[in-house]
C-alpha positions as CSV (number, residue, x, y, z in Angstrom):
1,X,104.9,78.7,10.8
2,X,105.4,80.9,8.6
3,X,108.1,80.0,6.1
4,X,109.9,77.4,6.4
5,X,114.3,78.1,6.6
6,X,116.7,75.7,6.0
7,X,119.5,75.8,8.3
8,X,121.7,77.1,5.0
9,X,119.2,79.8,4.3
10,X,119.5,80.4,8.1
11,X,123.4,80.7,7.8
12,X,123.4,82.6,5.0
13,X,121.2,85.5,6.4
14,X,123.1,85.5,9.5
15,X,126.4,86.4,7.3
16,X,125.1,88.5,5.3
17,X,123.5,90.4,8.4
18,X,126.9,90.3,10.2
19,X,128.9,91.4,7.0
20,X,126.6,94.5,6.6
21,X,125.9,95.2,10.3
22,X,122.2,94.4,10.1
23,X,120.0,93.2,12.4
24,X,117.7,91.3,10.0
25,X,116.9,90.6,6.2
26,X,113.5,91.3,4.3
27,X,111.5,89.1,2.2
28,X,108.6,90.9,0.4
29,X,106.1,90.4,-2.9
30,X,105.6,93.6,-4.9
31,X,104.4,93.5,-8.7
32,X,106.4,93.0,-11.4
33,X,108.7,90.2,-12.8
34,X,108.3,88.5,-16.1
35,X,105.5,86.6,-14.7
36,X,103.4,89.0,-12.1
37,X,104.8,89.1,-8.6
38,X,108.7,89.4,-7.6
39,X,110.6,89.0,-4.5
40,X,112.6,91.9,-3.2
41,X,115.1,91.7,-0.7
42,X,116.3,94.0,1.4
43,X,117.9,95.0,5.6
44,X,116.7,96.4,8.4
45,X,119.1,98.5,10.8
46,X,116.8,98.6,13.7
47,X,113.7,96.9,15.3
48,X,111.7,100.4,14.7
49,X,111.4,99.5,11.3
50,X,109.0,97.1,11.6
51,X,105.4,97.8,10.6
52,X,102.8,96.4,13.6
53,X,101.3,94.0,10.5
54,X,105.1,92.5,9.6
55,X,106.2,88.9,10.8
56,X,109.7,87.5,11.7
57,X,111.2,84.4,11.6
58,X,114.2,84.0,14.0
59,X,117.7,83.1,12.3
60,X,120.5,81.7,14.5
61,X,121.1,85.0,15.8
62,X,119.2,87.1,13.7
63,X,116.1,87.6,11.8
64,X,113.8,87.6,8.1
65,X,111.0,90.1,8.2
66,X,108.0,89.3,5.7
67,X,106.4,92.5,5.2
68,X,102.9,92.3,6.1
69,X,101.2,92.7,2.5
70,X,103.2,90.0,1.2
71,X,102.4,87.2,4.2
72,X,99.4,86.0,2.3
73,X,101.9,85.2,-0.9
74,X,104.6,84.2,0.8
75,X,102.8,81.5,3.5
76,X,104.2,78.3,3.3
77,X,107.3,78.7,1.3
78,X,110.1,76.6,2.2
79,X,113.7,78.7,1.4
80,X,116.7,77.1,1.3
81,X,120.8,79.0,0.2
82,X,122.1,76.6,-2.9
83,X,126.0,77.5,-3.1
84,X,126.7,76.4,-6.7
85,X,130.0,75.9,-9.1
86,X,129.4,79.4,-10.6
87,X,127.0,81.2,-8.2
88,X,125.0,81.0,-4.9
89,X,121.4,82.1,-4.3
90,X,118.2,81.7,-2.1
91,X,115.3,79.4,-3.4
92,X,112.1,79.8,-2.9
93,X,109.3,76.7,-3.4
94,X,106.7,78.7,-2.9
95,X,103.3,76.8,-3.2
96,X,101.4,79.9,-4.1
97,X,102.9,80.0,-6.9
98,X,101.4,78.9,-10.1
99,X,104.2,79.5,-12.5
100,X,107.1,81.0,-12.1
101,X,109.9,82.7,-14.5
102,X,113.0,81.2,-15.7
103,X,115.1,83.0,-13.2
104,X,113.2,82.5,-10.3
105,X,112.8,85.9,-8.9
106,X,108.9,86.4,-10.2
107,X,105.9,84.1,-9.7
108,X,102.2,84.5,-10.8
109,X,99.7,83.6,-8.1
């Protein structure tokens, strides 16, 4: 596999795609952050914007595209949807990574 969702992470995408009348989320690497790499997020509206080198990962009823380039950084990472006291995200233990930035959105690899 892949990635690796939690059925939270799974949840979660599926709302968000249903709340903004998507048919998937994106997960991709492109350079930057405060330590090298940073994830981006994003939708897709329709299957014809996949590239022939993306993969998905099925949802309950939808999907999360990794953009081709970013496969190699982005193989093995388990992601999971934390709902906190004053704030939910998605978290990423990537095993790619080396370090990573306070935040969490940037990794060096």
């Amino acid at each position: 596999m892949i990635v690796n969702i939690t059925d939270k992470a799974k949840q979660q995408i599926d709302n968000l795609c249903e709340k903004n009348d998507k048919w998937a989320v994106s997960l991709n690497m492109k350079g930057g952050g405060c330590a090298g790499f940073e994830y981006t997020w994003g939708f897709l509206s329709s299957s014809d914007e996949m590239e022939d080198d993306d993969e998905w990962v099925n949802t309950h009823t939808h999907r999360l595209v990794i953009g081709g380039p970013s496969l190699m950084y982005l193989m093995g990472t388990t992601i999971d949807y934390k709902e906190e006291v004053f704030g939910s995200s998605f978290s990423l233990d990537n095993p790619n990574a080396k370090s990573s930035c306070g935040c969490g959105t940037s990794i060096s690899i």
